[in-house]
VOBA-1610 file (N, C-alpha, C; in pm, whole numbers, padded with zeros to 5 digits, always signed):
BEGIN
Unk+12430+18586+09069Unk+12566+18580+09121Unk+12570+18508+09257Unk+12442+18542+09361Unk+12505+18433+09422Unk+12425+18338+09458Unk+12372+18274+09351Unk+12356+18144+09343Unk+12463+18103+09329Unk+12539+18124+09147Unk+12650+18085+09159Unk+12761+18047+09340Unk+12770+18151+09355Unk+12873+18156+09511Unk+12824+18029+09597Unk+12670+18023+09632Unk+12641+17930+09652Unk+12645+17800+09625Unk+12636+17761+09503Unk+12678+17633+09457Unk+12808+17598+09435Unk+12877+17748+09432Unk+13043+17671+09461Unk+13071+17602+09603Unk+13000+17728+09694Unk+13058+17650+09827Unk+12977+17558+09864Unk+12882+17513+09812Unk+12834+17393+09842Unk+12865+17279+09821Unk+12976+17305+09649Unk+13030+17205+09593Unk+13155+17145+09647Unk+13191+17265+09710Unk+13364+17274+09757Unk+13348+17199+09910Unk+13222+17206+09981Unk+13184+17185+10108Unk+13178+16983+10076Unk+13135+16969+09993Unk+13080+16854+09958Unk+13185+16704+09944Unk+13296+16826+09854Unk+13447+16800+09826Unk+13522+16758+09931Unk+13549+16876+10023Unk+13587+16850+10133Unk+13542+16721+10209Unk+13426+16714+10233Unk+13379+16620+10315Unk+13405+16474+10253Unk+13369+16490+10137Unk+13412+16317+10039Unk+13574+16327+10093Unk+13678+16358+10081Unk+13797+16388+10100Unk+13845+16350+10242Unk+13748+16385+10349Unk+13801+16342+10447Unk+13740+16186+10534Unk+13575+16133+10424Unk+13566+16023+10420Unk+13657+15949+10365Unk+13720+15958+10261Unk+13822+15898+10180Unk+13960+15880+10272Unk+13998+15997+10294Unk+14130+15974+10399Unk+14136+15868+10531Unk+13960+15883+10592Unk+13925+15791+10688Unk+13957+15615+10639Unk+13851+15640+10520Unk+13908+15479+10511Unk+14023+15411+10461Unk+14120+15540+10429Unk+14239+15522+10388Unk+14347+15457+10522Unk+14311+15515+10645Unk+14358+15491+10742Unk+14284+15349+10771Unk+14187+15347+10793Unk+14153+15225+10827Unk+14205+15078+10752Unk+14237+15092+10621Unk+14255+14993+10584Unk+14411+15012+10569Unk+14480+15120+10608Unk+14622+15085+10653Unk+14644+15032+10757Unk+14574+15024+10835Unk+14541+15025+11030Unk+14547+14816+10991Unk+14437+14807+10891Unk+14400+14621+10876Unk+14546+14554+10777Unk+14602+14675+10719Unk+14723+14587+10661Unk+14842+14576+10748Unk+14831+14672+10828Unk+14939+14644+10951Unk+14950+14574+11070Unk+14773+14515+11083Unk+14729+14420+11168Unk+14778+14258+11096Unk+14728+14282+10955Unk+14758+14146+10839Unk+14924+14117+10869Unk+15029+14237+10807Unk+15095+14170+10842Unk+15208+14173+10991Unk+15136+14197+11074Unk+15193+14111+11228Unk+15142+14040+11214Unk+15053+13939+11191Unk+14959+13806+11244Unk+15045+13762+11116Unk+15077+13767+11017Unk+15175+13682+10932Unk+15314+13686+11009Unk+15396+13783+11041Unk+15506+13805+11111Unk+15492+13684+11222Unk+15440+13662+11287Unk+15405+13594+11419Unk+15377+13416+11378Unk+15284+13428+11261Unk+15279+13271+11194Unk+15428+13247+11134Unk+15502+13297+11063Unk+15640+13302+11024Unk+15751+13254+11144Unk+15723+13334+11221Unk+15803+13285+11346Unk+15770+13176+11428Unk+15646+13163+11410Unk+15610+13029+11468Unk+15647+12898+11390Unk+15643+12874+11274Unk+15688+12832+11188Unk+15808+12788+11179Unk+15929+12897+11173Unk+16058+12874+11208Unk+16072+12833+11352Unk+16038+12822+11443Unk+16002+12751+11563Unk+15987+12585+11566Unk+15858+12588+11543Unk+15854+12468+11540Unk+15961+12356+11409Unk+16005+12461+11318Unk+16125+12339+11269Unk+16223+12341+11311Unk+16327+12410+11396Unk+16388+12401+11460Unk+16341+12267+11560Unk+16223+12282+11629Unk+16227+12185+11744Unk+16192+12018+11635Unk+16119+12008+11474Unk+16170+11909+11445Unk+16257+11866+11443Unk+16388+11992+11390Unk+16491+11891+11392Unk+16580+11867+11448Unk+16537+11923+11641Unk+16596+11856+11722Unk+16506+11721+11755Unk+16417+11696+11722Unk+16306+11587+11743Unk+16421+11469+11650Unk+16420+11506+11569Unk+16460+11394+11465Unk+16570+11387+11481Unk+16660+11482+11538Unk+16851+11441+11598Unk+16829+11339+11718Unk+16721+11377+11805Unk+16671+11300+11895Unk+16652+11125+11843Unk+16522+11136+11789Unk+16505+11007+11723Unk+16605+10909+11711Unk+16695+10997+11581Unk+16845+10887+11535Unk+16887+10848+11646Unk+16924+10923+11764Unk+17007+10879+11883Unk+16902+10735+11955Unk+16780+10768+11960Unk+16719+10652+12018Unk+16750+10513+11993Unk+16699+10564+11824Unk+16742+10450+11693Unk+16849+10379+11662Unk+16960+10442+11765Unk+17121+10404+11759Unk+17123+10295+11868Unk+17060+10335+12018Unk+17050+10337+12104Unk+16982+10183+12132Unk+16858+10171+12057Unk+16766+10084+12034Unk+16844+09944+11973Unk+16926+10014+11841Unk+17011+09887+11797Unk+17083+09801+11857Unk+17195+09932+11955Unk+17266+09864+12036Unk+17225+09765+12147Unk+17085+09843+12196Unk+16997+09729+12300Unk+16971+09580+12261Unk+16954+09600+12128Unk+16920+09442+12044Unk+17020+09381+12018Unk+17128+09420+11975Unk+17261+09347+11957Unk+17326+09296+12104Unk+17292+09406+12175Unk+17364+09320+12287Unk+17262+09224+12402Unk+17179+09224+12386Unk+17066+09122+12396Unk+17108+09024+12341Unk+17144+09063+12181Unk+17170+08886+12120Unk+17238+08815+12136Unk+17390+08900+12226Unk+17499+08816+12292Unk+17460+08756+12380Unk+17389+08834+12470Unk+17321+08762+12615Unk+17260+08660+12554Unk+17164+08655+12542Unk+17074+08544+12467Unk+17191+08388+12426Unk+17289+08433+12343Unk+17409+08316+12325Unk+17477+08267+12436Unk+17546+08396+12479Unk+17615+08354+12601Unk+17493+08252+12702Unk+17367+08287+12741Unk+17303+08193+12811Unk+17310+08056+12764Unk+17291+08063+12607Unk+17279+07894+12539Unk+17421+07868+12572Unk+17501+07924+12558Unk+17634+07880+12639Unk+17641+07782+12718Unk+17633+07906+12825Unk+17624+07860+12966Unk+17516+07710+13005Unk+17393+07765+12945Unk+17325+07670+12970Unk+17341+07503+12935Unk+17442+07494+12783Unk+17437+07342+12731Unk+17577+07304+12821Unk+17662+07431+12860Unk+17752+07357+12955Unk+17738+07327+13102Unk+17629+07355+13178Unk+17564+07300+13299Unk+17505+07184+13268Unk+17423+07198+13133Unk+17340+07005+13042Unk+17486+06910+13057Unk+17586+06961+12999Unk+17712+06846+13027Unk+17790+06870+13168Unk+17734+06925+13222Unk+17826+06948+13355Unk+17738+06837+13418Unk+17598+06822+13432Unk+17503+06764+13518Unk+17544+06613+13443Unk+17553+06613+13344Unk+17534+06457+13324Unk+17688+06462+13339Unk+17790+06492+13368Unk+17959+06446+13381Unk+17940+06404+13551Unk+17868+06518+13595Unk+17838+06514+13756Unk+17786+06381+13788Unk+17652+06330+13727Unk+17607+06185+13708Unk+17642+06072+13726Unk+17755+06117+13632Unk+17827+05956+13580Unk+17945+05972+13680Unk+18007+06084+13740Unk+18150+06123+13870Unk+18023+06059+13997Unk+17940+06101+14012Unk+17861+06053+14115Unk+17846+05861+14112Unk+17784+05821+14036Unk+17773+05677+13959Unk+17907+05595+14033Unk+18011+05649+13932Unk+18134+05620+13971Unk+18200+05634+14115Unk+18166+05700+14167Unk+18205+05700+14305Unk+18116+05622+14380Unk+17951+05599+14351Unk+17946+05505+14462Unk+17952+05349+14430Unk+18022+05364+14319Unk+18075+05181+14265Unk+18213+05177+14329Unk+18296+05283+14326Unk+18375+05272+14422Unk+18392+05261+14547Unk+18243+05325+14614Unk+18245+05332+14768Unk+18180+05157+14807Unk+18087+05156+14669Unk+18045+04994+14728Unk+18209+04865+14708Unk+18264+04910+14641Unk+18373+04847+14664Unk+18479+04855+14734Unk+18483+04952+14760Unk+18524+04984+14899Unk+18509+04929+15063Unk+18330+04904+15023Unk+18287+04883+15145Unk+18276+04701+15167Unk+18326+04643+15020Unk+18335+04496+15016Unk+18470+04471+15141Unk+18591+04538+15067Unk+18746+04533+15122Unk+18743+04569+15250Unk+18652+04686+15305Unk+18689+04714+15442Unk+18714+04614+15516Unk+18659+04506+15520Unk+18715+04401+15617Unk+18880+04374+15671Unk+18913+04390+15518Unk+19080+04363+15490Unk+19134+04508+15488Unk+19111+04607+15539Unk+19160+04725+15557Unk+19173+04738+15675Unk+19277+04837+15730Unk+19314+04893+15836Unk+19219+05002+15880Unk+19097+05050+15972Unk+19072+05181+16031Unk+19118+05291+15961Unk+19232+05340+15940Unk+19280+05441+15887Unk+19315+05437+15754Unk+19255+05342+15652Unk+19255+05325+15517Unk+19129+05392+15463Unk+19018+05338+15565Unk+18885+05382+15567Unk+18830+05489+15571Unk+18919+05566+15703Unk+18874+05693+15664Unk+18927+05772+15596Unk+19088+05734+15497Unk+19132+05820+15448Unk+19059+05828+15288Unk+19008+05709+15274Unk+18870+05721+15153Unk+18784+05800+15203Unk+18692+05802+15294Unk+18588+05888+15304Unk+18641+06008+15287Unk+18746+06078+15320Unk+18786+06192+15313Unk+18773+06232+15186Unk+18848+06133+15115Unk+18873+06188+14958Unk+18700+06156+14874Unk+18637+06115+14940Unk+18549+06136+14873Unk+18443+06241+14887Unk+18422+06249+14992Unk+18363+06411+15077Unk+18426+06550+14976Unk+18600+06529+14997Unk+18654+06588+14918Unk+18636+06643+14807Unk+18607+06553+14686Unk+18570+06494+14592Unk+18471+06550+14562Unk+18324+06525+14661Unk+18197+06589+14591Unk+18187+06747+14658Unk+18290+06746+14752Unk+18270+06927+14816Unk+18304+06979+14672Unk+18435+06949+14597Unk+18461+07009+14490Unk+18380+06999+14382Unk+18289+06887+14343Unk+18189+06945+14254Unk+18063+07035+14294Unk+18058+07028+14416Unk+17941+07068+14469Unk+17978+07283+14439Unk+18093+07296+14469Unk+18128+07388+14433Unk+18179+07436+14314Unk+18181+07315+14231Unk+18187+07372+14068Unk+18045+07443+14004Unk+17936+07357+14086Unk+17801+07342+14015Unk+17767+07489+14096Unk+17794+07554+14180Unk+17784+07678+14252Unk+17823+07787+14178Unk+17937+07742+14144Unk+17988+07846+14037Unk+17931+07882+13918Unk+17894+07803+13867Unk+17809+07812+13733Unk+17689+07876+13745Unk+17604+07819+13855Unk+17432+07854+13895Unk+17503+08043+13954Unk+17597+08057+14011Unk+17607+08211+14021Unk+17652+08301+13863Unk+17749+08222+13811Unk+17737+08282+13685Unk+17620+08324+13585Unk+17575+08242+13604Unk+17410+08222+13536Unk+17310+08290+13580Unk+17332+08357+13691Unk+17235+08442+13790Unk+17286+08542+13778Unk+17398+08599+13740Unk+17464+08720+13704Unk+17394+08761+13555Unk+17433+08647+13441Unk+17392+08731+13321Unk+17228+08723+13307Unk+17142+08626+13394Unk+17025+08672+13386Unk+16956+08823+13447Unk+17039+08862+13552Unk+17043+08990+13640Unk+17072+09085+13494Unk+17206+09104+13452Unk+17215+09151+13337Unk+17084+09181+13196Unk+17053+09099+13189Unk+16931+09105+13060Unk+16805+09119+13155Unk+16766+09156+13212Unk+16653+09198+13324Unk+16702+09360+13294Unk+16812+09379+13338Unk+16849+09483+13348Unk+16833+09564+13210Unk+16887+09492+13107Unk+16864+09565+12934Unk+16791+09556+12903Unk+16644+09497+12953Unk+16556+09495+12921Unk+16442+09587+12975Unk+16465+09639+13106Unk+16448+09744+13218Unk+16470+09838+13124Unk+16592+09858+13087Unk+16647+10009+12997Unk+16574+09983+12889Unk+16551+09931+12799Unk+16461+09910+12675Unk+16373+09926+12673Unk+16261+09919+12794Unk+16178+09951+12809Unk+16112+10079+12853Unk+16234+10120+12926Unk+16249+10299+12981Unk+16279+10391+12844Unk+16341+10287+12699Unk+16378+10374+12591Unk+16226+10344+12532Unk+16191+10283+12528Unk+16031+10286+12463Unk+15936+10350+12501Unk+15920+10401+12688Unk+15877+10465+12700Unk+15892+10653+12634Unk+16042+10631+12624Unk+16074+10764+12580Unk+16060+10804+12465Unk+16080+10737+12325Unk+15992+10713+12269Unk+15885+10719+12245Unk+15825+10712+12299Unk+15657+10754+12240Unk+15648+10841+12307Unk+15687+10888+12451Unk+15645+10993+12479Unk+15707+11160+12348Unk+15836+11108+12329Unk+15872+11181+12196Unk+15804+11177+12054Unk+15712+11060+12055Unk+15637+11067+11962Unk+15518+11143+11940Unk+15445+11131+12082Unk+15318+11211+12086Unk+15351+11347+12123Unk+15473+11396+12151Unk+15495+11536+12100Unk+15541+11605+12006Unk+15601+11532+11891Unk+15598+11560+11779Unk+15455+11514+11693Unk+15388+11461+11689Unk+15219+11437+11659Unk+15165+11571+11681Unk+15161+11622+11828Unk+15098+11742+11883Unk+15146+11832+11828Unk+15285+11878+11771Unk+15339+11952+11666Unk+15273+11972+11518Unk+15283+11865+11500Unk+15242+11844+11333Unk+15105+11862+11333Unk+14996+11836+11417Unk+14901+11875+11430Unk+14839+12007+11442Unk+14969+12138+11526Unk+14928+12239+11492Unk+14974+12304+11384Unk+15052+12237+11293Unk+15111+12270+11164Unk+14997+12230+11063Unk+14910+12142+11079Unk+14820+12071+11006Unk+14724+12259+11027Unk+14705+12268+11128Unk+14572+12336+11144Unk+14611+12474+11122Unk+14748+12503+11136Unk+14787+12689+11075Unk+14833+12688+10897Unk+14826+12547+10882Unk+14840+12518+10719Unk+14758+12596+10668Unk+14612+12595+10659Unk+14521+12662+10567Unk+14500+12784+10560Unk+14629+12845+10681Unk+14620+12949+10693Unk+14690+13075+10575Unk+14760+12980+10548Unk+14912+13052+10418Unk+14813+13049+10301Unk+14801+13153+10226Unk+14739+13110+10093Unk+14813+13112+09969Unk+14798+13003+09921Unk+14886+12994+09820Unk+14783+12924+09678Unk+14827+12991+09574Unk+14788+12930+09458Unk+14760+12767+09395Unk+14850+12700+09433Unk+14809+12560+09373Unk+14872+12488+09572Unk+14780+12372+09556Unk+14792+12312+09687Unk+14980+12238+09696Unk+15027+12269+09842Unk+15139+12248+09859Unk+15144+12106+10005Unk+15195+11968+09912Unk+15220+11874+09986Unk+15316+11809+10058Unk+15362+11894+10087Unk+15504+11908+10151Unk+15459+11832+10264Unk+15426+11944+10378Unk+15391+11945+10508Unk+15303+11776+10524Unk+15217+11767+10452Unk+15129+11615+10432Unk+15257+11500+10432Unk+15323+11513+10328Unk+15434+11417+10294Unk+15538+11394+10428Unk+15535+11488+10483Unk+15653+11476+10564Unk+15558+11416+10690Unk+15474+11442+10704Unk+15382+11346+10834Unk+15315+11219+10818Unk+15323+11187+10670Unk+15272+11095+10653Unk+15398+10988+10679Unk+15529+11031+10647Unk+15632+10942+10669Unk+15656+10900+10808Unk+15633+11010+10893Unk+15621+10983+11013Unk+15490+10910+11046Unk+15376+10910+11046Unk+15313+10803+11107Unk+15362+10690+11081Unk+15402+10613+10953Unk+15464+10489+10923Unk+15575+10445+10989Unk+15618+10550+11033Unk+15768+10509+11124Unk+15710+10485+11278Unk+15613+10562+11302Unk+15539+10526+11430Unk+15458+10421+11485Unk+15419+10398+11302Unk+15265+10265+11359Unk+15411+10126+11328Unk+15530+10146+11281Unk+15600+09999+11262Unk+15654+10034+11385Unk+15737+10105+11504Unk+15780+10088+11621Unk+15639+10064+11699Unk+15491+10107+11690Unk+15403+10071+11781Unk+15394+09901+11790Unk+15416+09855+11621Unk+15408+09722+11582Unk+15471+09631+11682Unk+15625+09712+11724Unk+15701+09613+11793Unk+15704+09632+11945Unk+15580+09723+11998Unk+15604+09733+12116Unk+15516+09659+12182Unk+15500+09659+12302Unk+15403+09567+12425Unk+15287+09706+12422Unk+15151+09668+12389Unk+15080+09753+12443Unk+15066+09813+12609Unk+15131+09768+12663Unk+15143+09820+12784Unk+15224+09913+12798Unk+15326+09944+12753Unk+15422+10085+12718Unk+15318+10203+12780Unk+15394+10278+12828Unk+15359+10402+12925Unk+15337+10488+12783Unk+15218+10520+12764Unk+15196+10609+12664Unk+15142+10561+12512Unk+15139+10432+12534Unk+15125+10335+12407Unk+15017+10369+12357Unk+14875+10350+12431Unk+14715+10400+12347Unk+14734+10556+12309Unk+14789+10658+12384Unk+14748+10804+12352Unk+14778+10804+12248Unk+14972+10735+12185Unk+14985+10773+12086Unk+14909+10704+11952Unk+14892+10551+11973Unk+14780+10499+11852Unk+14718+10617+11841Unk+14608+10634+11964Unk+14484+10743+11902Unk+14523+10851+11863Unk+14627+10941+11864Unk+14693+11048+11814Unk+14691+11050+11649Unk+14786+10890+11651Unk+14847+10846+11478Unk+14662+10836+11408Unk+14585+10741+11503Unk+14420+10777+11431Unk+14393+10881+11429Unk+14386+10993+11462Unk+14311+11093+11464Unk+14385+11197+11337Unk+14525+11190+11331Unk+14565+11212+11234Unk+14539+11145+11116Unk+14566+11072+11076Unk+14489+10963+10967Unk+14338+10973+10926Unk+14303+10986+11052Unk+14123+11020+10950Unk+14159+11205+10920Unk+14208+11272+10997Unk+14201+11451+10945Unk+14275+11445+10786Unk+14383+11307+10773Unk+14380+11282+10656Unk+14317+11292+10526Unk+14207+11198+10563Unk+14111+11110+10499Unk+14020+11246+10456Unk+14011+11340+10599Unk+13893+11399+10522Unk+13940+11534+10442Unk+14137+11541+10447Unk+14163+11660+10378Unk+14197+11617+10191Unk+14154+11465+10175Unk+14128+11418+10059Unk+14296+11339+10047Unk+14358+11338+10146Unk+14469+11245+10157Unk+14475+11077+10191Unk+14538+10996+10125Unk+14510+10859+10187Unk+14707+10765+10155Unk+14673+10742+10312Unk+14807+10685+10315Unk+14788+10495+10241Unk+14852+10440+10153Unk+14830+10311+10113Unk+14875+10262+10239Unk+14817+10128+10278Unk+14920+10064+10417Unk+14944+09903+10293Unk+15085+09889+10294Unk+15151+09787+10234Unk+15180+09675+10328Unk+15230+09710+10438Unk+15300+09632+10530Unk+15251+09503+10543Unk+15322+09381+10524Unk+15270+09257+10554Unk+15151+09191+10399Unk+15163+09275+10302Unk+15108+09255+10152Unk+15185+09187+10096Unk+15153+09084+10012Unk+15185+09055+09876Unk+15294+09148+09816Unk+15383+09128+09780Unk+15406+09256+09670Unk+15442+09151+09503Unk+15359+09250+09413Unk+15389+09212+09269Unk+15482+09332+09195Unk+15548+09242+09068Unk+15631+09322+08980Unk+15583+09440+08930Unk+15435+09470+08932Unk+15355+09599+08905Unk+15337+09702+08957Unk+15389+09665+09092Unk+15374+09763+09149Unk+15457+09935+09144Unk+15416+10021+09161Unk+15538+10182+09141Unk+15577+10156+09249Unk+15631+10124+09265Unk+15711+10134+09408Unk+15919+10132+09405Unk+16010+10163+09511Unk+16115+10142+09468Unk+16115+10029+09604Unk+16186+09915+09537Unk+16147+09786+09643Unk+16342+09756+09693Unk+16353+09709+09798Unk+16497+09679+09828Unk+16429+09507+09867Unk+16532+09378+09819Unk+16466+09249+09822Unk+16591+09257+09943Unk+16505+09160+10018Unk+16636+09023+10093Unk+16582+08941+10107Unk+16659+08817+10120Unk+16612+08648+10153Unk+16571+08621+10241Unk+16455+08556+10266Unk+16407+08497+10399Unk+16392+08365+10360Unk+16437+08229+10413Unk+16382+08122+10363Unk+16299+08046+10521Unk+16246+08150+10574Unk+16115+08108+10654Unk+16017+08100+10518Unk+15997+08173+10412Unk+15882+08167+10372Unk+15894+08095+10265Unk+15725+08040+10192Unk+15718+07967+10123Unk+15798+07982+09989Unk+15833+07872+09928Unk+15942+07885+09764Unk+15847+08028+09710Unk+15910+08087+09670Unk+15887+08192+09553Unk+15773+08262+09593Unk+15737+08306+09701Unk+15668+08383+09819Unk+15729+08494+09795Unk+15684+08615+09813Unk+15727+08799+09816Unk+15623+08870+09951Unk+15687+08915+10064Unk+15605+08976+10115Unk+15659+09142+10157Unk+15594+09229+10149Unk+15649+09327+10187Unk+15608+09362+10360Unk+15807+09371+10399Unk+15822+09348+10583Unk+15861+09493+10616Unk+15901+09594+10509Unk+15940+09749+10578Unk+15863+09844+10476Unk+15865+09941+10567Unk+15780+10053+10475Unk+15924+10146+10513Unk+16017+10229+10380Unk+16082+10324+10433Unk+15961+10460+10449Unk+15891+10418+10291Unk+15876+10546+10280Unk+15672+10524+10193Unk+15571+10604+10279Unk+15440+10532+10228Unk+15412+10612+10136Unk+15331+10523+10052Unk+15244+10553+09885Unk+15133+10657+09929Unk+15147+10808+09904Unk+15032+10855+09966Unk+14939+10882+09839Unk+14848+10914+09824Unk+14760+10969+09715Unk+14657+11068+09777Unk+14689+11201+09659Unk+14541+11276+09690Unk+14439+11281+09597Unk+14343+11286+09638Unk+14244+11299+09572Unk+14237+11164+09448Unk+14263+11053+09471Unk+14282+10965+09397Unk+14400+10958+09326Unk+14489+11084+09295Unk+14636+11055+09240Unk+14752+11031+09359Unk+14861+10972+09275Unk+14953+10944+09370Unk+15057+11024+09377Unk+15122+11094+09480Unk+15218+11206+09476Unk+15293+11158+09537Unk+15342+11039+09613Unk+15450+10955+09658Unk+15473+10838+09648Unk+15526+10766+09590Unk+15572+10624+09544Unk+15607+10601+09683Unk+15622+10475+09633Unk+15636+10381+09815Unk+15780+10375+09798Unk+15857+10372+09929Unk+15991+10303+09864Unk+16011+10152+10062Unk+16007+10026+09998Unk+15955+09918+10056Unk+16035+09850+10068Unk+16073+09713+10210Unk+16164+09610+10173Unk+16093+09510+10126Unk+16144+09390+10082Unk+16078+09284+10012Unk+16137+09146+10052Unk+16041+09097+10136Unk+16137+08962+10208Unk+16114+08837+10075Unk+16210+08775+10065Unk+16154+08664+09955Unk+16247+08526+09954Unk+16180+08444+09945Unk+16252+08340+09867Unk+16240+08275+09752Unk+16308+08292+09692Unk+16354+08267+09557Unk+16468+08206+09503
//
């Protein structure tokens, strides 16, 4: 009998104790799911964060992009208005020429007659001729200040164009530095089949970055950081099995998948095709392609 007694409470002792190992790690691994999800709570919010500040980045952008146009269009007036100005100083100088010419065939004939003139015939010519060239002398004044005005002017839009390019990239390499920590909390989400969203949407952006780097002066305040930025992204590319096609300035043939928009250029050779815009780049992973290009197509034809 009391063995029995004994081996109950030994059993019951035993019980107990498994029971309150069990409860222990019951806590503990409630303790790691409540740690799991704050550190998701916190990536979530970060997340909604940073797209918000894309898409004040990209309300930003358009305004540049508006901004940028208008700089070029009204450049191109300046630019006319100078050929203006300028072919009418080319006929002002040679009208001036031939008014000059002409006056001193008059003054040498003038100076035949003086004999047979009165003193006060004489000088009432010199007057009018003094006269005469004070007033062109001050036509040709007028013009050379006009002309010094709209060159002041395009100095000036070109000053601002250059202050928008700086801004610009400096807006570029902080959206880069964005997408970059989106690149690196990516692998963090786990998800069942791979999601190319996030890839797609940066890959469009470098292309929009390396064709405005295209058109800038490497001297731009900020110009190398961001190249090496757009590289450094591009190879983290390369080695996450992503590859952007670069088209720009290619050949383009009827074979290609691509959605192509044509316009005429007849700089280039008869029946020449080159592709001059990238809207949107051909990316491929892993050897397949998950974005068609969509391209302009300069041609003559």
């Amino acid at each position: 009998m009391r063995k029995i007694i004994l081996l109950a409470t030994l059993l019951i002792t035993a019980i107990n104790i498994n029971a309150d190992n069990l409860k222990e790690q019951l806590q503990k691994q409630n303790a790691r799911l409540d740690a799991i999800e704050s550190d998701i709570n916190r990536l979530n919010n970060s997340i909604k964060q940073q797209h918000r500040t894309n898409l004040r980045l990209d309300a930003t952008d358009k305004e540049i992009r508006a901004i940028q146009d208008s700089m070029h269009d009204n450049l191109g007036t300046l630019n006319e208005r100078i050929i203006v100005i300028e072919r009418t100083q080319s006929e002002d100088r040679i009208s001036l020429k031939n008014d000059i010419k002409e006056t001193n065939t008059h003054i040498a004939t003038n100076l035949v007659k003086m004999d047979s003139r009165t003193m006060w015939g004489g000088i009432l010519l010199l007057c009018t001729i003094f006269g005469f060239s004070g007033y062109l002398y001050v036509k040709r004044r007028k013009d050379y200040t006009s002309m010094s005005e709209v060159r002041k002017a395009q100095d000036a839009l070109q000053a601002a164009q250059s202050k928008m390019q700086e801004d610009s990239v400096k807006l570029d390499n902080q959206m880069l530095a964005l997408m970059e920590r989106q690149m690196s909390a990516a692998p963090a989400m786990v998800s069942t089949e791979t999601d190319h969203s996030l890839a797609l949407k940066v890959a469009d952006e470098i292309v929009r970055i390396e064709l405005n780097l295209s058109r800038m002066d490497a001297s731009v305040k900020g110009y190398k950081q961001l190249a090496k930025a757009v590289e450094r992204i591009k190879n983290n590319f390369q080695a996450n099995g992503y590859e952007i096609i670069d088209m720009l300035g290619k050949p383009y043939n009827e074979g290609m998948k691509v959605v192509a928009n044509f316009v005429p250029d007849e700089t280039l050779k008869e029946g020449e095709q080159i592709i001059t815009g990238v809207t949107k780049p051909q990316i491929n992973y892993n050897g397949k392609m998950i974005q068609s290009a969509q391209i302009t197509v300069s041609q003559n034809i």
